[in-house]
C-alpha positions in Angstrom: -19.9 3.0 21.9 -19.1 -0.5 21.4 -19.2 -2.9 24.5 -16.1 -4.5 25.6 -16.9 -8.3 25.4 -16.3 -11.1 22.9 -17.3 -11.0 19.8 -17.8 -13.7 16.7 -16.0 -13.4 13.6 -19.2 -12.2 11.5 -20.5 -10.2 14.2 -17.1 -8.0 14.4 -16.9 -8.1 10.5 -20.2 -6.4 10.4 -18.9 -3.6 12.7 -16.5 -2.6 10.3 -18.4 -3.5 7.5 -22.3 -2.4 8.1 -23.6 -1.9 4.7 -22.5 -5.4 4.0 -24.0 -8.8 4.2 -22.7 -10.9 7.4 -20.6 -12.9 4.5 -19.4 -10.3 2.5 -18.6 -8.6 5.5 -16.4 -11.3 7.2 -14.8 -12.0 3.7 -13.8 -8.5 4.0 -12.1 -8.5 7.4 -10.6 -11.9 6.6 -8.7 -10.0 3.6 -7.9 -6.9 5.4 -6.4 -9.1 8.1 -4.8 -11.3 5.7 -2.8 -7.9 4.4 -1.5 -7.3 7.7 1.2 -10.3 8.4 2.1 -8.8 11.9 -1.5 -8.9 12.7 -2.3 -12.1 11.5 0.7 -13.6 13.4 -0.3 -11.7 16.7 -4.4 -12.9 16.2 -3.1 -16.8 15.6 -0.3 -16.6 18.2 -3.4 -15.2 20.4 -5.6 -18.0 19.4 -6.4 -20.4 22.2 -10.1 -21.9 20.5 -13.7 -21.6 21.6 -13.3 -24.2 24.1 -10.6 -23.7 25.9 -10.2 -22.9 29.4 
């Protein structure tokens, strides 16, 4: 089971991708995401940066 916590980009993309490198990977999930225009906007609308508070 995956923990619930943050994750970084890579470090999710190699979830989905395993069998990948941590660059082919993330260029993976940042196509597969890139497909998905209601998921993009929800991820960006979402976005609030690593250092915020």
């Amino acid at each position: 089971m995956i923990e619930d916590r943050s994750y970084g980009k890579a470090e999710l993309a190699m979830l989905y991708f395993p069998t990948a490198t941590p660059r082919v990977a993330l260029n993976r999930l940042v196509r597969w995401i890139n497909r998905c225009p209601e998921l993009k906007q929800s991820l960006c609308s979402g976005y609030a940066g690593k250092f915020s508070h």
